[in-house]
C-alpha positions as CSV (number, residue, x, y, z in Angstrom):
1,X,-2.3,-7.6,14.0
2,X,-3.7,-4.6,15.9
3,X,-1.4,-1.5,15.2
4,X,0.1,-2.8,12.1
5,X,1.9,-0.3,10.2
6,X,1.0,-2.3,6.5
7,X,-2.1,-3.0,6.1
8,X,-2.0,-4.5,2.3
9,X,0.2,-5.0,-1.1
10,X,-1.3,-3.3,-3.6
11,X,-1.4,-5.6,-6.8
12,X,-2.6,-2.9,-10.1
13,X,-1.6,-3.7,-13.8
14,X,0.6,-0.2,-13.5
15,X,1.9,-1.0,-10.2
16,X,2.8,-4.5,-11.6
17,X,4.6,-2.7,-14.3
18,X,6.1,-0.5,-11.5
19,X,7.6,-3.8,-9.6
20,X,10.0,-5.0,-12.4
21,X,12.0,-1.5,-11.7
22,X,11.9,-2.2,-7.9
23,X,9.1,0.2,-6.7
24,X,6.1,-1.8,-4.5
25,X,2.7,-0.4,-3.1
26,X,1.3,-0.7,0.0
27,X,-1.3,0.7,1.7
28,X,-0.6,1.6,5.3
29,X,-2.0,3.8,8.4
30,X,-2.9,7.1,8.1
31,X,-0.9,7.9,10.9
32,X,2.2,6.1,9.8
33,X,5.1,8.4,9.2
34,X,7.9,7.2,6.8
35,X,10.2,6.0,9.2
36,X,7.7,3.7,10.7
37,X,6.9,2.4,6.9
38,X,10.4,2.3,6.2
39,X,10.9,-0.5,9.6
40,X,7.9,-2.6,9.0
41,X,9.1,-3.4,5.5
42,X,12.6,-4.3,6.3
43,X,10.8,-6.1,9.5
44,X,8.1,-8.1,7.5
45,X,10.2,-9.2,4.1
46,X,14.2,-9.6,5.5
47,X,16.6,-9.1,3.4
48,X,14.9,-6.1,1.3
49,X,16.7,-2.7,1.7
50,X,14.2,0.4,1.3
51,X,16.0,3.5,-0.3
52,X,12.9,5.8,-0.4
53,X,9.8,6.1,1.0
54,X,6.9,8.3,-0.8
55,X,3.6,8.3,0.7
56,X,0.3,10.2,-0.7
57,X,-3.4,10.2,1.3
58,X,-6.0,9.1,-1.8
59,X,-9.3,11.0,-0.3
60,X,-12.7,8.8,-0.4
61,X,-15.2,9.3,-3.1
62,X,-18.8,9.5,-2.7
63,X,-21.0,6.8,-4.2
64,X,-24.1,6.6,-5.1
65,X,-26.6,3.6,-5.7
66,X,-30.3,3.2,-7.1
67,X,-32.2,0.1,-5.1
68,X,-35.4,-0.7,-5.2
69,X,-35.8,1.0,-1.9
70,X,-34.6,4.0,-3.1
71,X,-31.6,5.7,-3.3
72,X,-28.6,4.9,-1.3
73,X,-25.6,7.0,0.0
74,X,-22.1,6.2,0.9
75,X,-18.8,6.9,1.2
76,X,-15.4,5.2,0.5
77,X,-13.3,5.3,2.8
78,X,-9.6,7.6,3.0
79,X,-6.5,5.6,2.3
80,X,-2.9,6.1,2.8
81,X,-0.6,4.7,0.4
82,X,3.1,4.2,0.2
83,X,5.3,3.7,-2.8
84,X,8.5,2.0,-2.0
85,X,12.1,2.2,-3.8
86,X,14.3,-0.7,-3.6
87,X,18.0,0.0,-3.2
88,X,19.5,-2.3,-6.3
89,X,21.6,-4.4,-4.7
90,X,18.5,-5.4,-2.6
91,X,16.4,-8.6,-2.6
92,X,13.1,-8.4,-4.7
93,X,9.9,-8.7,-2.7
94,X,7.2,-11.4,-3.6
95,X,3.9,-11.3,-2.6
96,X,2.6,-14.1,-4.4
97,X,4.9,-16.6,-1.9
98,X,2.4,-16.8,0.8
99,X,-0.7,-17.5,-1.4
């Protein structure tokens, strides 16, 4: 799936919460506008109708480990997530089906 627009669900306990009302999270490409988000939903689960599309960038944090070797140094890496609103006569999404 080179070029996908989705890249993941995101499953949380407040996102869970979230899903009952009809709001999912995914995480998707930093260059993906919301139009493009907006498609690949209705493209990957048919049948669901998005009414909104919010998207935020979550910055990576640095990390920082003690080894036996010493210190180590890293980075997490920048995400993109989107949080998307159902319209309510839609069809609920399920991403526990394909497990």
């Amino acid at each position: 799936m080179k070029n996908a627009v989705l890249v993941r669900p995101m499953v949380t306990e407040k996102l869970t919460a979230l899903m009952e009302a009809g709001h999912y999270s995914f995480e998707v490409e930093l260059k993906a506008n919301k139009i493009e988000i907006r498609k690949a939903i209705e493209k990957r689960y048919p049948g669901v109708k998005v009414k909104e599309v919010r998207t935020m960038i979550v910055r990576g944090k640095r990390r920082t480990q003690q080894t036996r070797r010493g210190r180590v140094e890293g980075r997490r890496a920048t995400i993109k997530k989107a949080i998307i609103t159902l319209q309510p006569n839609s069809e609920q999404i399920d991403f526990f089906e394909e497990v």
